[in-house]
C-alpha positions in Angstrom: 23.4 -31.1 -42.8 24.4 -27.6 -41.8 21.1 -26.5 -44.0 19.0 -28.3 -41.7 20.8 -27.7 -38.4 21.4 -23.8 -38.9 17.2 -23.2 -39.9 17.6 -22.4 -43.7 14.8 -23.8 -45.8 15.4 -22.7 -48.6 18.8 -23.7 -48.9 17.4 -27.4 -47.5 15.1 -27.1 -50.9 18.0 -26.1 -53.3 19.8 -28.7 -52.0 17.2 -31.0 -52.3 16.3 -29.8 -55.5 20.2 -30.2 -56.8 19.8 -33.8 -55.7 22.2 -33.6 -52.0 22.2 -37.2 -50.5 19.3 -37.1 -47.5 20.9 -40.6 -45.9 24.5 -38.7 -45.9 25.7 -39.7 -42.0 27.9 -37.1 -40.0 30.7 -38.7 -38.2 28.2 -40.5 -35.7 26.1 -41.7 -38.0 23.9 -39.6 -37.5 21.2 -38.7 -41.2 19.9 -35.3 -41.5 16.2 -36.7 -40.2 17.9 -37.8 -37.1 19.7 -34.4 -36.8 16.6 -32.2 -37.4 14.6 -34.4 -34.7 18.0 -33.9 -32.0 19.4 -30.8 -32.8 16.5 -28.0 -33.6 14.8 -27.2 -30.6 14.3 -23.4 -31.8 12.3 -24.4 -34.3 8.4 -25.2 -34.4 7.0 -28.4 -34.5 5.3 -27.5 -37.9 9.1 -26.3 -39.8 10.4 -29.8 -38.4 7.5 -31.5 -40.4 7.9 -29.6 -43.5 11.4 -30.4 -43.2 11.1 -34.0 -42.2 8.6 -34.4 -45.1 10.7 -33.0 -47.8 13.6 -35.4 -47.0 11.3 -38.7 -46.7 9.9 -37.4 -49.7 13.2 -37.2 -51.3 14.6 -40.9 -50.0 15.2 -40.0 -46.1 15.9 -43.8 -44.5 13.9 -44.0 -41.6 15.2 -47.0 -40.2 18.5 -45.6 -39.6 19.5 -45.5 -35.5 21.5 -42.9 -34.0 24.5 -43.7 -31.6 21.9 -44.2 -28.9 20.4 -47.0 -31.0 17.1 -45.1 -31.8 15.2 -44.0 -34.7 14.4 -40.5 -35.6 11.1 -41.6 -34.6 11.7 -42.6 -31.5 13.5 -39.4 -30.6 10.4 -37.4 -31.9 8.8 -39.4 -29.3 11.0 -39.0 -26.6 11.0 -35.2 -27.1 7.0 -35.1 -27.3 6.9 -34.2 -30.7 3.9 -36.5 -31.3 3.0 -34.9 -34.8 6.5 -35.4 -36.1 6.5 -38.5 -34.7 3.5 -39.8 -37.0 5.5 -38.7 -40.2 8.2 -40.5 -39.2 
């Protein structure tokens, strides 16, 4: 999770590689997708897609609802990340 939150990539892809669980929840049940979409505003809308579509790619749940009872869709959405969104 800390790969994703703290803007590493390639550490995101060894882990990936390695075979890290992508549906692991934090202590608010919160996945790594729902993190990425929340938590990294300094990045791009373009690294949050090649992030996002690694971990779908890899088994990311995309049904899975934060504490807030919303998708990591429907943050994207929220947060006018309309491109992510679509991935999602």
């Amino acid at each position: 999770m800390e790969a994703v939150l703290f803007k590493s990539p390639e550490l995101v892809d060894a882990l990936l590689t390695s075979g890290a669980e992508v549906n692991l929840k934090d202590l608010l049940g919160r996945t790594v997708l729902i993190l990425l979409v929340t938590y990294r505003d300094q990045a791009s809308e373009d690294e949050k897609i090649s992030l996002a579509q690694k971990l779908v790619f890899k088994g990311g749940d995309l049904s899975v609802r934060d504490q807030n009872g919303q998708t990591a869709k429907e943050i994207a959405q929220s947060r006018g990340l309309a491109r992510l969104a679509e991935i999602l």
